[in-house]
Each structure stands twice: as C-alpha cells, then as structure tokens.
ROMARGU-297833 format. One record per residue: residue number from 1; x, y, z of N, C-alpha, C, O, CB in turn. Coordinates in steps of 0.2 Angstrom, whole numbers, plus 5000, padded with zeros to 4 digits. Glycine has a CB too. Layout:
% ROMARGU-297833
<rec tordren="NUM" n_x="X" n_y="Y" n_z="Z" ca_x="X" ca_y="Y" ca_z="Z" c_x="X" c_y="Y" c_z="Z" o_x="X" o_y="Y" o_z="Z" cb_x="X" cb_y="Y" cb_z="Z"/>
...
% end
This chain:
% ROMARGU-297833
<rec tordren="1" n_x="5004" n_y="4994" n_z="5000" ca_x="5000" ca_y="5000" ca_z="5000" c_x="5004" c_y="5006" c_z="5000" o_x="5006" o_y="5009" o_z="5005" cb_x="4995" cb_y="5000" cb_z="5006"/>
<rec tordren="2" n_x="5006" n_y="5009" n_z="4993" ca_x="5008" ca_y="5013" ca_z="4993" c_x="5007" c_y="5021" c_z="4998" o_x="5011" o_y="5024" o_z="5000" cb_x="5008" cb_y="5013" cb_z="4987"/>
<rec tordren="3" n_x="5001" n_y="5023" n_z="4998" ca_x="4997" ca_y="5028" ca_z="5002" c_x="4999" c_y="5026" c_z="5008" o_x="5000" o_y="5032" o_z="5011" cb_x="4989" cb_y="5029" cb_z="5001"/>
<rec tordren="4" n_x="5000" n_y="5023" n_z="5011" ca_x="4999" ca_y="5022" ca_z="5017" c_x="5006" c_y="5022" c_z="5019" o_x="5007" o_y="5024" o_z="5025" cb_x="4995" cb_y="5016" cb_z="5018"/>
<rec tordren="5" n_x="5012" n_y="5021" n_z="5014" ca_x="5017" ca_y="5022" ca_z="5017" c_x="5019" c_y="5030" c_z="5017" o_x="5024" o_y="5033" o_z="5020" cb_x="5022" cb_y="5017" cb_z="5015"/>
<rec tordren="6" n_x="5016" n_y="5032" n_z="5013" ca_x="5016" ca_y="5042" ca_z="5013" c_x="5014" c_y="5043" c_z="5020" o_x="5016" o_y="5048" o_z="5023" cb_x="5008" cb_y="5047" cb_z="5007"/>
<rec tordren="7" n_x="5010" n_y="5038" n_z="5022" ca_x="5006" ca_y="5045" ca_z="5028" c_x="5013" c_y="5044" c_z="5034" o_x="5014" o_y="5047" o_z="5039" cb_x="4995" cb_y="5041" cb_z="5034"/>
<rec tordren="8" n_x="5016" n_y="5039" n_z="5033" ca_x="5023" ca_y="5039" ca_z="5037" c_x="5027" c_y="5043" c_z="5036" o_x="5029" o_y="5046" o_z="5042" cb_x="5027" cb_y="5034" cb_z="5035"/>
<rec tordren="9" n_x="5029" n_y="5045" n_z="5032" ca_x="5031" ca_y="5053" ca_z="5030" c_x="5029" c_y="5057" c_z="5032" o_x="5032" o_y="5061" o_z="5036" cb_x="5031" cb_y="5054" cb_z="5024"/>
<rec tordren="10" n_x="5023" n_y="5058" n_z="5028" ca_x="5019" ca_y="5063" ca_z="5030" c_x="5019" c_y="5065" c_z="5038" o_x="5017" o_y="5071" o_z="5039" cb_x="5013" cb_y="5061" cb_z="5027"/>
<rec tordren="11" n_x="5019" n_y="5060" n_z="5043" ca_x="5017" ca_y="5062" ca_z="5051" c_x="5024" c_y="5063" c_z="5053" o_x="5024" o_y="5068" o_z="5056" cb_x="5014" cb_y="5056" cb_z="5056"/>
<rec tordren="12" n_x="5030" n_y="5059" n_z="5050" ca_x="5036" ca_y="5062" ca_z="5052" c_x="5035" c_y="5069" c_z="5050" o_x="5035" o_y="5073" o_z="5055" cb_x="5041" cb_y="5059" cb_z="5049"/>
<rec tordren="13" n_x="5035" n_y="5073" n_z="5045" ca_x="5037" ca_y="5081" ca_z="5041" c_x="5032" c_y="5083" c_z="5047" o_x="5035" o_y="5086" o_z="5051" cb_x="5035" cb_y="5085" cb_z="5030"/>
<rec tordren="14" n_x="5025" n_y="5081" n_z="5049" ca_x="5022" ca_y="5086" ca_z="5054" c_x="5024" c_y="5086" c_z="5060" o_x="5024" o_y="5091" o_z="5063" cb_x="5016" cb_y="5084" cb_z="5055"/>
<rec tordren="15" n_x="5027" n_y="5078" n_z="5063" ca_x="5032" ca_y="5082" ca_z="5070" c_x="5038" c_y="5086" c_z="5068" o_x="5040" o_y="5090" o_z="5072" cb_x="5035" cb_y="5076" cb_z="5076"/>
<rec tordren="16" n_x="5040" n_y="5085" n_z="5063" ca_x="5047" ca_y="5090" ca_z="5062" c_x="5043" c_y="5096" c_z="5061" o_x="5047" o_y="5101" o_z="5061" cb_x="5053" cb_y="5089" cb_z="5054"/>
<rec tordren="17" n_x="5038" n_y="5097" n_z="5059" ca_x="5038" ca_y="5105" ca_z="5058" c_x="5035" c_y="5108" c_z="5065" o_x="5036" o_y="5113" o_z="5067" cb_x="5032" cb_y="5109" cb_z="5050"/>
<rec tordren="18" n_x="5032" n_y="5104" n_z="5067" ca_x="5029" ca_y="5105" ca_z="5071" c_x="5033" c_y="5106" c_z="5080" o_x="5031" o_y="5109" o_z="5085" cb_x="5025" cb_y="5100" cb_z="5069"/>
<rec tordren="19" n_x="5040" n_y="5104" n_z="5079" ca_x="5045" ca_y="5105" ca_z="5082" c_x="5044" c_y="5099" c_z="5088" o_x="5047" o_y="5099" o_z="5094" cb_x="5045" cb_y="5112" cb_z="5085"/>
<rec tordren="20" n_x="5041" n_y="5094" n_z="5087" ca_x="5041" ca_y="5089" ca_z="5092" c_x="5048" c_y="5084" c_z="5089" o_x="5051" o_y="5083" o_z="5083" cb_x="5033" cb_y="5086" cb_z="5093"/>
<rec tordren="21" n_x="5049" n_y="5081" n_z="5094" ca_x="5055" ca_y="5074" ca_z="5093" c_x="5053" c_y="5070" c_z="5090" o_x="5048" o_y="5067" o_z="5093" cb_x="5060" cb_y="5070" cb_z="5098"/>
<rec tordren="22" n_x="5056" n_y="5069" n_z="5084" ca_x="5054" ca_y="5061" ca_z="5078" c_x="5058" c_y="5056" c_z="5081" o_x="5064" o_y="5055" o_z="5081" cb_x="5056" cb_y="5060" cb_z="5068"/>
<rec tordren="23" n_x="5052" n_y="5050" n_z="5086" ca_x="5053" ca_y="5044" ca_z="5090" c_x="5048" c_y="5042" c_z="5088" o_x="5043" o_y="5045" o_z="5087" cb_x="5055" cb_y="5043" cb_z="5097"/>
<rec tordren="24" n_x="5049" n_y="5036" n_z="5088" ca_x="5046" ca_y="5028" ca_z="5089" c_x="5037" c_y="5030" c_z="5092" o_x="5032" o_y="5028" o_z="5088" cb_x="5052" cb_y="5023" cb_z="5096"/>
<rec tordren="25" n_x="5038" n_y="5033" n_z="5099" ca_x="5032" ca_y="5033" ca_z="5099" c_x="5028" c_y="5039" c_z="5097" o_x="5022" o_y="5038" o_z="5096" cb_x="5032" cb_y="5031" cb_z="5104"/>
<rec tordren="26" n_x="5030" n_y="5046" n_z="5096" ca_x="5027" ca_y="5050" ca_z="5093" c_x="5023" c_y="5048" c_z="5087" o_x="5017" o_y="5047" o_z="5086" cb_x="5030" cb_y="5054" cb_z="5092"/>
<rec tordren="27" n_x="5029" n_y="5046" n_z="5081" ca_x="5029" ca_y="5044" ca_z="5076" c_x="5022" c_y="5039" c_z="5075" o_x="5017" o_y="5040" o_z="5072" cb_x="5035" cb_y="5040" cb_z="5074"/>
<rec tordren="28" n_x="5023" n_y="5034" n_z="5080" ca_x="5018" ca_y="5031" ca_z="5081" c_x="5010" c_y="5031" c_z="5081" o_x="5006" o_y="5027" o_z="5079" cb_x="5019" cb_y="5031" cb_z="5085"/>
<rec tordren="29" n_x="5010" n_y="5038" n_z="5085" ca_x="5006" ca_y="5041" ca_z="5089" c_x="4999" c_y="5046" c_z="5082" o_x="4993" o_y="5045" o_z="5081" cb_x="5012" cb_y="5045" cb_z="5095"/>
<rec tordren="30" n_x="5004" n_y="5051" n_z="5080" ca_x="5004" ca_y="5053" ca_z="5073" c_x="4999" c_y="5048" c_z="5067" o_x="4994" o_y="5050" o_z="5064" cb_x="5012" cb_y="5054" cb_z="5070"/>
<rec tordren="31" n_x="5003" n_y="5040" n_z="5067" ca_x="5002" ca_y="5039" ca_z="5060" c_x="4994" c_y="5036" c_z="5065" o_x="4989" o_y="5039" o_z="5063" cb_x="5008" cb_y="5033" cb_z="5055"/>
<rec tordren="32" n_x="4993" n_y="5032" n_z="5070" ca_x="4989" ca_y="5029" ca_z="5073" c_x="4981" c_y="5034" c_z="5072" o_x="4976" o_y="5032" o_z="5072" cb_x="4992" cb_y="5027" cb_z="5079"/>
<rec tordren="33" n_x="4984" n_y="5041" n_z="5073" ca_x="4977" ca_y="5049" ca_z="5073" c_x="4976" c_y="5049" c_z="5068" o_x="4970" o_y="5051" o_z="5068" cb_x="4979" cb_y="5056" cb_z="5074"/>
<rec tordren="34" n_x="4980" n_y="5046" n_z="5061" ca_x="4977" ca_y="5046" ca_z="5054" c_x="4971" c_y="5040" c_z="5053" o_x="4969" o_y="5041" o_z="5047" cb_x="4982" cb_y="5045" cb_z="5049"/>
<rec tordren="35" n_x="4969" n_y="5035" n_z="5057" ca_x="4965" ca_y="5031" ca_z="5057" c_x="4969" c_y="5024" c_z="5054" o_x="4966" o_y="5020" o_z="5051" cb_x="4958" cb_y="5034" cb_z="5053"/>
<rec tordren="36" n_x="4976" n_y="5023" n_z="5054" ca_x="4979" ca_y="5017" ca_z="5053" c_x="4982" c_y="5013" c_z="5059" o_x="4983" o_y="5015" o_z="5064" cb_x="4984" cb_y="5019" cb_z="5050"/>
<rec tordren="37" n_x="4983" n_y="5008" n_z="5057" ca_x="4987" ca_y="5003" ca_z="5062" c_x="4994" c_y="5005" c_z="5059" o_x="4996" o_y="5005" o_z="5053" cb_x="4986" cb_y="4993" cb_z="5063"/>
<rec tordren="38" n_x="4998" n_y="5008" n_z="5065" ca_x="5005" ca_y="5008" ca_z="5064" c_x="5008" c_y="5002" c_z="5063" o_x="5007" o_y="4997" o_z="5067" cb_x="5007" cb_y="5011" cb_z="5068"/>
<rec tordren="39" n_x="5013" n_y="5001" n_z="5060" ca_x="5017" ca_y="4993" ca_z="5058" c_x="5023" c_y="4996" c_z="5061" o_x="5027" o_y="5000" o_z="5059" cb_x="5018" cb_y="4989" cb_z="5049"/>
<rec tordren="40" n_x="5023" n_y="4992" n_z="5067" ca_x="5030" ca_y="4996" ca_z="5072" c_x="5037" c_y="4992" c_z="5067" o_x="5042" o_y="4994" o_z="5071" cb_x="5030" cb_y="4993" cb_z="5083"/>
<rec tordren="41" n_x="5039" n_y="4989" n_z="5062" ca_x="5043" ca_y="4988" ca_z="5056" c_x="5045" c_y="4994" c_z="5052" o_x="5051" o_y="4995" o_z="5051" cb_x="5040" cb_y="4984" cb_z="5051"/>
<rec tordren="42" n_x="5040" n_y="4998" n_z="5050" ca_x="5041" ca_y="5003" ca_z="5047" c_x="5042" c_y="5008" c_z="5051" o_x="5047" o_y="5012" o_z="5049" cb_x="5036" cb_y="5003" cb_z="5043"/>
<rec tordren="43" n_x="5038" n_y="5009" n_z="5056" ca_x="5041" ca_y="5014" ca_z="5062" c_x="5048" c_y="5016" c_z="5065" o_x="5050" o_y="5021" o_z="5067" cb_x="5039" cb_y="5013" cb_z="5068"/>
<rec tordren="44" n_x="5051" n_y="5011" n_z="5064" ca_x="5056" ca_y="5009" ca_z="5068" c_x="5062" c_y="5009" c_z="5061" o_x="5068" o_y="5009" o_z="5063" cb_x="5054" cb_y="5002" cb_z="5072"/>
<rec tordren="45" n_x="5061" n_y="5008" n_z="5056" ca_x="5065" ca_y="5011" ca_z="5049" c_x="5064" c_y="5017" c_z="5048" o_x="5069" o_y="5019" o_z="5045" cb_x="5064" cb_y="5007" cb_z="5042"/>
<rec tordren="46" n_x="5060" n_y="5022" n_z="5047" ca_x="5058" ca_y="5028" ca_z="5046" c_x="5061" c_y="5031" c_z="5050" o_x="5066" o_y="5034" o_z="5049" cb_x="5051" cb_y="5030" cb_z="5046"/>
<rec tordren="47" n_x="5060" n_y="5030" n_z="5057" ca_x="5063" ca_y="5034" ca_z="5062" c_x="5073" c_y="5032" c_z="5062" o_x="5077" o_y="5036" o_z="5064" cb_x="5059" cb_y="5032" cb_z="5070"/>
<rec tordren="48" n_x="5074" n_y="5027" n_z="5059" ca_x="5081" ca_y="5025" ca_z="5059" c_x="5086" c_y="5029" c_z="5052" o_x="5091" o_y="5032" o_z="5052" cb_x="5081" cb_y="5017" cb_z="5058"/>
<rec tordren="49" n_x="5080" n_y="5028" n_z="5048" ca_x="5084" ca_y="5031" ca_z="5040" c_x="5082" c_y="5041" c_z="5041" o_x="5084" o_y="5045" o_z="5037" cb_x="5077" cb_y="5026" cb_z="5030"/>
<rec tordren="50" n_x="5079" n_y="5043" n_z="5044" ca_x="5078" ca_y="5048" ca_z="5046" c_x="5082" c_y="5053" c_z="5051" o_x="5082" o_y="5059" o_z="5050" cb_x="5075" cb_y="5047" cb_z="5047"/>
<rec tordren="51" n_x="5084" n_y="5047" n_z="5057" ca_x="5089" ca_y="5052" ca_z="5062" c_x="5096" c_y="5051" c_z="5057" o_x="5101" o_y="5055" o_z="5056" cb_x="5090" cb_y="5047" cb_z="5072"/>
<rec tordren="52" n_x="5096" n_y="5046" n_z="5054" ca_x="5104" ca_y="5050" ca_z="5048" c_x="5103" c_y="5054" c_z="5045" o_x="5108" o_y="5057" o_z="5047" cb_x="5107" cb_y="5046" cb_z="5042"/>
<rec tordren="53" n_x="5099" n_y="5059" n_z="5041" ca_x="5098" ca_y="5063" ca_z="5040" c_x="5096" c_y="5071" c_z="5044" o_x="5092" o_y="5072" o_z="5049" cb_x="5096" cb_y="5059" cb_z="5037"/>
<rec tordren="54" n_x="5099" n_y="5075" n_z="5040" ca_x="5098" ca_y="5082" ca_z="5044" c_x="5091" c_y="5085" c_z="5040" o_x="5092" o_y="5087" o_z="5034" cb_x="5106" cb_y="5088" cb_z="5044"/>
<rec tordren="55" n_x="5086" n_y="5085" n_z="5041" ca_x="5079" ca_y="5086" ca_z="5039" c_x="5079" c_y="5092" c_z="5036" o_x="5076" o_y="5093" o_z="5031" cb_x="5074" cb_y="5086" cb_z="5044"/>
<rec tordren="56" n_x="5081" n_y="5099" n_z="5040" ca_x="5083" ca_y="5104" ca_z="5040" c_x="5085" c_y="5105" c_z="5030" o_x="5082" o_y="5107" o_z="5025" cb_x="5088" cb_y="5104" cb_z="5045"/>
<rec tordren="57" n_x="5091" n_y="5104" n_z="5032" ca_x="5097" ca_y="5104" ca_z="5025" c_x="5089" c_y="5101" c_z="5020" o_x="5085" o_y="5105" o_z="5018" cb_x="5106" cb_y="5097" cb_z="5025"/>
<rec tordren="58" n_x="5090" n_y="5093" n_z="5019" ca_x="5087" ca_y="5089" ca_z="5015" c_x="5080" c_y="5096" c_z="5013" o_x="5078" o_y="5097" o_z="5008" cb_x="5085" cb_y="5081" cb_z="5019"/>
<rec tordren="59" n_x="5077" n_y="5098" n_z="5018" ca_x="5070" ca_y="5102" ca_z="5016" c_x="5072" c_y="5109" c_z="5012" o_x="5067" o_y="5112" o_z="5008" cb_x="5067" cb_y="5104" cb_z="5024"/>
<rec tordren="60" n_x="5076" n_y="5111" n_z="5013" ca_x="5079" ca_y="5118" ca_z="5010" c_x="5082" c_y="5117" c_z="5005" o_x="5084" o_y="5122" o_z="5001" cb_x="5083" cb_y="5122" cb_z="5015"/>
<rec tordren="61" n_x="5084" n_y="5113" n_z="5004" ca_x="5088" ca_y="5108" ca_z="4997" c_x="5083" c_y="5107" c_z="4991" o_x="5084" o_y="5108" o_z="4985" cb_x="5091" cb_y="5100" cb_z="4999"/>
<rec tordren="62" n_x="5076" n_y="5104" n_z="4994" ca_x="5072" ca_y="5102" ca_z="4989" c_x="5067" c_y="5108" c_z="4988" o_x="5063" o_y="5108" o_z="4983" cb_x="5069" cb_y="5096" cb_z="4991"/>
<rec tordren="63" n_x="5069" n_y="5114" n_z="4992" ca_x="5062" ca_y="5117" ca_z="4990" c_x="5065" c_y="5124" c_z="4987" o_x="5062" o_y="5129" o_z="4986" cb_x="5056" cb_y="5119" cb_z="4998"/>
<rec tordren="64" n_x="5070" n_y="5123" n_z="4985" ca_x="5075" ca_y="5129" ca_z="4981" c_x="5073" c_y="5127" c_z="4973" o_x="5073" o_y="5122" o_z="4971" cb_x="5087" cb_y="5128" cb_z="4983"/>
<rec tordren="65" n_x="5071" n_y="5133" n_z="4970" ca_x="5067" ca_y="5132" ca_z="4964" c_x="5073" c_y="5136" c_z="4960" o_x="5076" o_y="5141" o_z="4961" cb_x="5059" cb_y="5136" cb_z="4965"/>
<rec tordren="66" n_x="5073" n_y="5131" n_z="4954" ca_x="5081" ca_y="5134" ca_z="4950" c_x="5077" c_y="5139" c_z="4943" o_x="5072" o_y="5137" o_z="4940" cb_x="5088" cb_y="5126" cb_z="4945"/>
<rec tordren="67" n_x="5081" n_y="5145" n_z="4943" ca_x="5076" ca_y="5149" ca_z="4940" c_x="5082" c_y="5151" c_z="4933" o_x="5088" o_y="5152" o_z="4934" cb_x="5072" cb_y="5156" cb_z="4946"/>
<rec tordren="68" n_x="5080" n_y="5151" n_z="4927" ca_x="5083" ca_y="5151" ca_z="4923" c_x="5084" c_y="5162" c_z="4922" o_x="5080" o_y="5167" o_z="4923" cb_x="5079" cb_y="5146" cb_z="4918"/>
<rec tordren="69" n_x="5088" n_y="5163" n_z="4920" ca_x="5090" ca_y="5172" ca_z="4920" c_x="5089" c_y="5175" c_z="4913" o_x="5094" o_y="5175" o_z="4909" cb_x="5098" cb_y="5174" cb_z="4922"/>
<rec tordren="70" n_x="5084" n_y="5177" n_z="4912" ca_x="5080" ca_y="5181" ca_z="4907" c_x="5085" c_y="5183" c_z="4902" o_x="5089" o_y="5186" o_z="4905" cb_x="5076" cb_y="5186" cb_z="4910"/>
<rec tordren="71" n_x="5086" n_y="5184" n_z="4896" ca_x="5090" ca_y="5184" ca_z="4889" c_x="5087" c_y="5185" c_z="4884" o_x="5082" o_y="5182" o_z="4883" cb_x="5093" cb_y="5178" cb_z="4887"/>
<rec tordren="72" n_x="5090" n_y="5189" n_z="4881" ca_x="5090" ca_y="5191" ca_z="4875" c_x="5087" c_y="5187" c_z="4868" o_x="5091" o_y="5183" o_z="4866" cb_x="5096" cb_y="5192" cb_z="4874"/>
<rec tordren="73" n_x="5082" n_y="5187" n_z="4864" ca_x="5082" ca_y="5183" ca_z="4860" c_x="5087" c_y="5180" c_z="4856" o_x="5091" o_y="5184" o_z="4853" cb_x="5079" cb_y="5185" cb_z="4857"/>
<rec tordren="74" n_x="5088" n_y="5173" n_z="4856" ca_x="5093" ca_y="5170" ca_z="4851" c_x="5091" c_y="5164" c_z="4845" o_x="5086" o_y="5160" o_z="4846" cb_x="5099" cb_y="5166" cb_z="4854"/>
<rec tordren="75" n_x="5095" n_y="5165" n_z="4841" ca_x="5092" ca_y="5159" ca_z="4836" c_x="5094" c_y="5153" c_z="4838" o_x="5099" o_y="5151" o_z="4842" cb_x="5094" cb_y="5160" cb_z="4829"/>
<rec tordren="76" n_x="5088" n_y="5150" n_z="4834" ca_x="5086" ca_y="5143" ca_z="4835" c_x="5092" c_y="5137" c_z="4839" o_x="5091" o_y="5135" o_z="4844" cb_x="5084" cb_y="5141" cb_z="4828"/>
<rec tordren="77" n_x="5097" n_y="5137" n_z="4835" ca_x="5101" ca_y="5133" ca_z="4836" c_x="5105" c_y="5134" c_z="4843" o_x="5107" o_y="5129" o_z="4845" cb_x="5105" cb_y="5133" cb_z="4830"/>
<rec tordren="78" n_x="5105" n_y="5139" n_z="4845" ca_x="5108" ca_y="5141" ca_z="4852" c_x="5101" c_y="5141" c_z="4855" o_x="5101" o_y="5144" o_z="4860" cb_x="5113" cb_y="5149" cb_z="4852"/>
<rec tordren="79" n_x="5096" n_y="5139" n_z="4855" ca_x="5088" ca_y="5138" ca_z="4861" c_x="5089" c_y="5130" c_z="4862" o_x="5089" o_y="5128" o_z="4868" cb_x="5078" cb_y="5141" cb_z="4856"/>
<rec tordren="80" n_x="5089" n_y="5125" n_z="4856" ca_x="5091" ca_y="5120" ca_z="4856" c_x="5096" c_y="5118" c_z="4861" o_x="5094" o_y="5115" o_z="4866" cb_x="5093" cb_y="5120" cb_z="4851"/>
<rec tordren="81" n_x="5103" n_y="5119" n_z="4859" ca_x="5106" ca_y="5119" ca_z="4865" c_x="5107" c_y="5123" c_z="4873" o_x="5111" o_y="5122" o_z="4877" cb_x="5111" cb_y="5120" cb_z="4862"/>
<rec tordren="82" n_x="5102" n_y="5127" n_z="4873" ca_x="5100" ca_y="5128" ca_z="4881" c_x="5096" c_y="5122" c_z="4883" o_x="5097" o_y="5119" o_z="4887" cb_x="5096" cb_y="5136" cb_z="4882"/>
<rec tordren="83" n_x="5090" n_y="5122" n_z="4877" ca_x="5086" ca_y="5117" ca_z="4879" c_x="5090" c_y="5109" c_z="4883" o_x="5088" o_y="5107" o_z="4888" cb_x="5082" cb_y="5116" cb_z="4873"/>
<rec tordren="84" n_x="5095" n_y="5108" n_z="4879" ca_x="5096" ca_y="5101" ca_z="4882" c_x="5102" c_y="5102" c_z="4886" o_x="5104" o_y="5098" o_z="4889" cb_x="5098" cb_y="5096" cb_z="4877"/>
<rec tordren="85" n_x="5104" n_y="5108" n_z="4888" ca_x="5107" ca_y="5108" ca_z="4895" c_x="5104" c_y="5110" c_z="4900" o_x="5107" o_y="5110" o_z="4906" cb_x="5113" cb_y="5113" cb_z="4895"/>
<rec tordren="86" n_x="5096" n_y="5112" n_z="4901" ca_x="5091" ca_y="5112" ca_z="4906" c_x="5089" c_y="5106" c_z="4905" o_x="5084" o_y="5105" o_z="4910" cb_x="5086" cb_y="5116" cb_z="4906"/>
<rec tordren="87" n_x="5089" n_y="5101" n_z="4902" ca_x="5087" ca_y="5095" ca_z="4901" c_x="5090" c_y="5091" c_z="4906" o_x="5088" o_y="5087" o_z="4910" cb_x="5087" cb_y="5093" cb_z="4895"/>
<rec tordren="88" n_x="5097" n_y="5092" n_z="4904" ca_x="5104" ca_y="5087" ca_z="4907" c_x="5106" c_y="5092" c_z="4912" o_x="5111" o_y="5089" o_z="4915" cb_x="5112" cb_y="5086" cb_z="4902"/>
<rec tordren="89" n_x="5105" n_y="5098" n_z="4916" ca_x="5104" ca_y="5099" ca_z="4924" c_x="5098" c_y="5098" c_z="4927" o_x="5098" o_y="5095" o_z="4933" cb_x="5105" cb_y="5106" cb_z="4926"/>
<rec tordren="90" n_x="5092" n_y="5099" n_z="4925" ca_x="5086" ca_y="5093" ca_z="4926" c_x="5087" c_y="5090" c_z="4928" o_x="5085" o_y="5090" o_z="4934" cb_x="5084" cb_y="5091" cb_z="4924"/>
<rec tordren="91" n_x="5089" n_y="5084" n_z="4926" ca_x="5094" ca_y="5075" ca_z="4927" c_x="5096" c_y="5076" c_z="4933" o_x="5093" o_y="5076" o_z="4938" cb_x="5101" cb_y="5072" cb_z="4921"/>
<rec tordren="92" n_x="5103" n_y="5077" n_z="4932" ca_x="5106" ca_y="5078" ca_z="4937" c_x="5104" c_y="5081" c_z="4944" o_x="5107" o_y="5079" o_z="4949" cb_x="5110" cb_y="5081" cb_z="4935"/>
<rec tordren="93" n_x="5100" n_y="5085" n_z="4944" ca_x="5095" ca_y="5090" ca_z="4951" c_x="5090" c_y="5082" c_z="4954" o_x="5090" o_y="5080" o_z="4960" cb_x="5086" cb_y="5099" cb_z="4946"/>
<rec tordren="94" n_x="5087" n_y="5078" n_z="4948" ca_x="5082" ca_y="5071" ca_z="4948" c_x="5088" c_y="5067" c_z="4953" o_x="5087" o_y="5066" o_z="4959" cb_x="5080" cb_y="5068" cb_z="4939"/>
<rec tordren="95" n_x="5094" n_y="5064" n_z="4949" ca_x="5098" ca_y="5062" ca_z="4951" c_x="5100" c_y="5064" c_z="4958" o_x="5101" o_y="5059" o_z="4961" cb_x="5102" cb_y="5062" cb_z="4948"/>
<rec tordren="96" n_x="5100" n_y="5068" n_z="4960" ca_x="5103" ca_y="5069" ca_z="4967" c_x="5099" c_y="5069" c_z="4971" o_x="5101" o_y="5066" o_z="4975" cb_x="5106" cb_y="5074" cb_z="4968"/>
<rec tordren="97" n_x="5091" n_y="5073" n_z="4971" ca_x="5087" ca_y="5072" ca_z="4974" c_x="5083" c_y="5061" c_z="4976" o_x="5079" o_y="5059" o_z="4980" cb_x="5083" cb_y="5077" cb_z="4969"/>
<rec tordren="98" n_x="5086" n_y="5058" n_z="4969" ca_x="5085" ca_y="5052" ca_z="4971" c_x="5091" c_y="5047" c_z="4978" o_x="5090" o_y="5043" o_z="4982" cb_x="5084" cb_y="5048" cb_z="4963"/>
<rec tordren="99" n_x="5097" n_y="5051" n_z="4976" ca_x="5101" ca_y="5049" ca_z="4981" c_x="5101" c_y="5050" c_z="4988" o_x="5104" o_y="5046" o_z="4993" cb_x="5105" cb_y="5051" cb_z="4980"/>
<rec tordren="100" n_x="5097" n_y="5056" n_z="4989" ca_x="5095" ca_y="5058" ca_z="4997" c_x="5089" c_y="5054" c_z="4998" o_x="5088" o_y="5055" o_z="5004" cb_x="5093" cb_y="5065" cb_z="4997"/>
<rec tordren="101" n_x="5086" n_y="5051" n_z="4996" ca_x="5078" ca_y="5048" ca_z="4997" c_x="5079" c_y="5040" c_z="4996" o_x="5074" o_y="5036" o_z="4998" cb_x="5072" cb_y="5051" cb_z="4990"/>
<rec tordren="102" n_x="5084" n_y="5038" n_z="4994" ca_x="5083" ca_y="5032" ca_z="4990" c_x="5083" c_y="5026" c_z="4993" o_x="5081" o_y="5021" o_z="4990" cb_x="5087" cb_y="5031" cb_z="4985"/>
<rec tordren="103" n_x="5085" n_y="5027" n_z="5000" ca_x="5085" ca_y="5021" ca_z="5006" c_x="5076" c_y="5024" c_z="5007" o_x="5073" o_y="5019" o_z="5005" cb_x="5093" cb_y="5023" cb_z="5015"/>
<rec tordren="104" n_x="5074" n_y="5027" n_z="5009" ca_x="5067" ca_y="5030" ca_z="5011" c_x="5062" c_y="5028" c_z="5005" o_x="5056" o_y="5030" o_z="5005" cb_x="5067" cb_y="5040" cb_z="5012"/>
<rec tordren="105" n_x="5063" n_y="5027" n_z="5001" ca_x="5059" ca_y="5027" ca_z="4995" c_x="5058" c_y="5016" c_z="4995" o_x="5053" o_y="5013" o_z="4992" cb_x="5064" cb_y="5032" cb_z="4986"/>
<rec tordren="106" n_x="5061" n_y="5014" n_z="4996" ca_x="5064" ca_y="5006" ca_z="4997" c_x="5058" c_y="5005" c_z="5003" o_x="5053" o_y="5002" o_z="5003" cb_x="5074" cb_y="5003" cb_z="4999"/>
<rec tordren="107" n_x="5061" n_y="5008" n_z="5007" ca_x="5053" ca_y="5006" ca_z="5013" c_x="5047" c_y="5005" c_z="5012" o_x="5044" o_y="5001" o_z="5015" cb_x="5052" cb_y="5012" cb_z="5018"/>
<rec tordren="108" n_x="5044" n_y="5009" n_z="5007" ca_x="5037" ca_y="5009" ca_z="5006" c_x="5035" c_y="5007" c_z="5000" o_x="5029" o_y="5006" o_z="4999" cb_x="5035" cb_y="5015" cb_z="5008"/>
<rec tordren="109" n_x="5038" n_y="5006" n_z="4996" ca_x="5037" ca_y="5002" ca_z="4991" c_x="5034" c_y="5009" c_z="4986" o_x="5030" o_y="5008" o_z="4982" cb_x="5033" cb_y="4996" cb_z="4992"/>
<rec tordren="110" n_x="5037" n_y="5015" n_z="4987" ca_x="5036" ca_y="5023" ca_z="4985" c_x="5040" c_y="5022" c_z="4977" o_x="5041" o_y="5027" o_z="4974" cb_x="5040" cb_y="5029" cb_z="4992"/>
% end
C-alpha cells in the first residue's frame, strides 16, 4: 500500500515542523490519529533512516526552485542547445534528489 506508506512521511514532516522529537512513539502516535494501524517495522526504519539525515538541510535543498535568467532573443540553434542543457541539469537535480531519498523510497514500496 503505497498511500499508506506516505502517511509515514507525511506524520514524520508534521512532528518536524511542528517541532516535536521524531521517535518511535510519537511517530507512532501521529500515524495511529490518521485512522491506521501503525506497523512498528516501518516505524522503527523511518525513524532510523531519518535520524541519519539532517531534515533541515534535505528540506531547504528540495524546496530551492532553479530559476533560469532572462536573455536576449537567440536563434534557434543556440535555444536548442540551452534546451538540452536544462534538460541534462534537470537529470542531474532528479539524480541527486533520488540519492537523498533512496534508502526512504525502498521502505514503502514509494
């Protein structure tokens, strides 16, 4: 159940924003208020693959929006090649964003 391993996530980012400590039993506590049985398996990897991570950084990392800087009209053949070098920093932004997630994404079958 893919949804279901969101709302793991999801109750974790609410005690982080929320400024409470992501443990075991909050976490718990969180997903159980959403009308779920918590599967203390998953509890107990969320909260593991998580205290490795600094939430902070990871959150401010993902929400930085790359903005391209306004220019001059050019012909075709030079739009081309902007195009596929936003294409191929794209990738790479995708790529790195999957490296930070990618133990977290295996958990839930996300």
């Amino acid at each position: 159940m893919p949804q279901e391993g969101k709302a793991y996530v999801h109750a974790a980012l609410a005690l982080y924003y929320a400024g409470a400590q992501l443990n075991e039993d909050n976490l718990k506590k969180v997903v159980e208020s959403l009308g779920l049985q918590a599967d203390d398996a998953k509890v107990k990897m969320l909260v593991a693959s998580l205290s490795e991570l600094k939430l902070d950084e990871v959150l401010k990392s993902a929400a930085v929006a790359v903005s391209a800087p306004v220019s001059a009209p050019v012909s075709a053949p030079a739009e081309a090649e902007k195009k596929e070098e936003k294409k191929e920093e794209k990738k790479e932004e995708e790529n790195k964003e999957v490296d930070v997630s990618e133990g977290l994404s295996g958990l839930f079958g996300m």
